[in-house]
N, C-alpha and C positions, 0 to 999 in steps of 0.2 A: 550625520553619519551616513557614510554609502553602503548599498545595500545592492551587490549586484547577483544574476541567476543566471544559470543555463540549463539544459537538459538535453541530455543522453538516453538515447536508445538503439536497441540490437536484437536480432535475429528471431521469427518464429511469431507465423502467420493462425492467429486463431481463424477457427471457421463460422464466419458469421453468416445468418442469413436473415438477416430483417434491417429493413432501410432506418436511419436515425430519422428519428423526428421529436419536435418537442412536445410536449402531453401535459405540462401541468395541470395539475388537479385540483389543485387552489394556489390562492395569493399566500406570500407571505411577508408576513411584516418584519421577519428582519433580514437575512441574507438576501440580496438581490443578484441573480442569474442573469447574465445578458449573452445572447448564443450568437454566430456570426452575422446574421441577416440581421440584427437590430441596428438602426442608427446611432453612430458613437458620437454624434454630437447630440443627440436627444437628450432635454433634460431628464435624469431620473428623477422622480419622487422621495421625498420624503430621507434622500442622502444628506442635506445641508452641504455637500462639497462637493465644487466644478473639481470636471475632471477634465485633464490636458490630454491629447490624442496621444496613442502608444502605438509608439513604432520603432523597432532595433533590430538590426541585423539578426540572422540565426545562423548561430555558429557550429560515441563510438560503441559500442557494444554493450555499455551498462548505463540504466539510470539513474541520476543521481539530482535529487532535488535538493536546494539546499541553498542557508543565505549567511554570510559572514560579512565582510566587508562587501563581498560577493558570494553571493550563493549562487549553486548548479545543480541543475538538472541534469540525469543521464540516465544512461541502461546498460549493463553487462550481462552475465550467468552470472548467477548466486542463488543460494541454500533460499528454500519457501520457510514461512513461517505456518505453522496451522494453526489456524485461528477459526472460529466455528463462524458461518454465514448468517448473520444477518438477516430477519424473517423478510424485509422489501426485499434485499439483494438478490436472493434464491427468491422469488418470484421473477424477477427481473431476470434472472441466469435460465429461468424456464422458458422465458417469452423468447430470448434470444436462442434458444436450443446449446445453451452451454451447461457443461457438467454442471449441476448443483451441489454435487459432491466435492467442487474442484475446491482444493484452498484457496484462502480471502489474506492477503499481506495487509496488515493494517496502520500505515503509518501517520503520523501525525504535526503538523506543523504550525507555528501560533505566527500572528501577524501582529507588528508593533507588541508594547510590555505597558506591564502595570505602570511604569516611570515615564512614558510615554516615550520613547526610543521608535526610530525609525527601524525596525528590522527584524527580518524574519528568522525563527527559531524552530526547530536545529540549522547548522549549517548547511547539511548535505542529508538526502535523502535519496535511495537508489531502489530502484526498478529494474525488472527484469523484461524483458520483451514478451510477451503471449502469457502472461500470468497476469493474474483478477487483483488489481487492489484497491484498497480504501483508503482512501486521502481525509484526515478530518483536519479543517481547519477553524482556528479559533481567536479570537480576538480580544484579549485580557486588557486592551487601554480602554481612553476614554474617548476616543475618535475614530473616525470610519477608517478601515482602511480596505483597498482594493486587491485582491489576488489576479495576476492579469497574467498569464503565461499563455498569448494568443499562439506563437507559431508551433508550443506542446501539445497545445488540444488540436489543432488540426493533426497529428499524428497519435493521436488516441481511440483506441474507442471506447465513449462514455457509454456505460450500462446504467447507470442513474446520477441524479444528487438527488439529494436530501437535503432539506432545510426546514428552519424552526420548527419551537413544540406545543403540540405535537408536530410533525416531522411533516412538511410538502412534498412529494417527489415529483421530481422531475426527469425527464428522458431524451436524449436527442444531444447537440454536439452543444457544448459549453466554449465560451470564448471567456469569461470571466466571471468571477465572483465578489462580490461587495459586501465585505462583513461591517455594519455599524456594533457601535461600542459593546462588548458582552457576547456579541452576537457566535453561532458556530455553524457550521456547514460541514458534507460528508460528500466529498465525490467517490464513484466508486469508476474503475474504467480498466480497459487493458491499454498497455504501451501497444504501438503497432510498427511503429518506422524508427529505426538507426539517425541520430541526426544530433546535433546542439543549439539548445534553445533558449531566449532570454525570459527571465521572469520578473516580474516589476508591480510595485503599487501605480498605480495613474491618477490617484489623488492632486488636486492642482496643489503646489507646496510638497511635496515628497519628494519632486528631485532625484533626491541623492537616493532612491531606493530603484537602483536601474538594473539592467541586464547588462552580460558582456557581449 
């Protein structure tokens, strides 16, 4: 089954002033974080699956993540959600001198199925450009699979993840996420740049789970 993504984003520049960097605070044993300076041919630990190098083109005002036969990422204007922050988050929204008052959009996306299907769930998920959201991801099969949306996260800015429990946090620019079986993750980030991006597993053997 093919599995393809893009992402969208549009207008309105938050004010940041603190440089990304990464900070883990401990290891975790199950979602594994790789930010852009890691070596992508570096064996990972403790993944049981080579991963094949990820690389696809990057292809308007709203975003939209999201995987069907192809899922997409994007960004437009649209309605916030109020959803209550998160006690790391609002710490995290301190460090960076962002509203802690500001609403948190919480959306959620699952990688592979209990039936072992190639593909991401929901199809579409959208983002707003200068608004704080929560990305959870989760992985209900019984095999690793990779969140790999490298040309998105270079147009974000990550304010944490979160990983296993209790909860690791981490801070600084995300390139990918590696959930093995069971496993869940929380990015939390703002959209920053207008653009269309591909999103993909890079599991060797996944194929057909590409971008457009």
């Amino acid at each position: 089954m093919q599995m393809k993504s893009s992402v969208r984003l549009a207008a309105a520049q938050p004010r940041l002033n603190k440089r990304q960097c990464i900070q883990p605070y401990q290891s975790s044993p199950k979602p594994v974080i790789s930010s852009h300076a890691v070596n992508r041919d570096a064996h990972v630990p403790d993944l049981h699956h080579d991963r094949i190098p990820a690389s696809a083109p990057a292809s308007s005002r709203r975003g939209v993540l999201g995987l069907l036969s192809g899922t997409t990422l994007a960004l437009v204007t649209a309605g916030t959600t109020d959803l209550l922050t998160p006690a790391p988050a609002l710490a995290a929204l301190k460090d960076y001198n962002l509203d802690p008052s500001a609403p948190i959009e919480e959306v959620s996306m699952q990688l592979g199925t209990e039936d072992g299907q190639y593909v991401f769930t929901p199809s579409t998920l959208e983002f707003t450009m200068g608004r704080i959201y929560k990305l959870k991801l989760t992985n209900p099969s019984s095999i690793t699979h990779y969140f790999t949306p490298l040309e998105f996260a270079e147009k974000v800015f990550t304010i944490q993840v979160l990983a296993g429990d209790p909860a690791v946090e981490v801070k600084g620019a995300v390139a990918e996420v590696a959930l093995k079986a069971g496993a869940a993750a929380t990015w939390v980030f703002i959209p920053m740049k207008p653009g269309r991006y591909p999103l993909r597993c890079t599991v060797k053997g996944h194929d057909d789970m590409l971008g457009q």
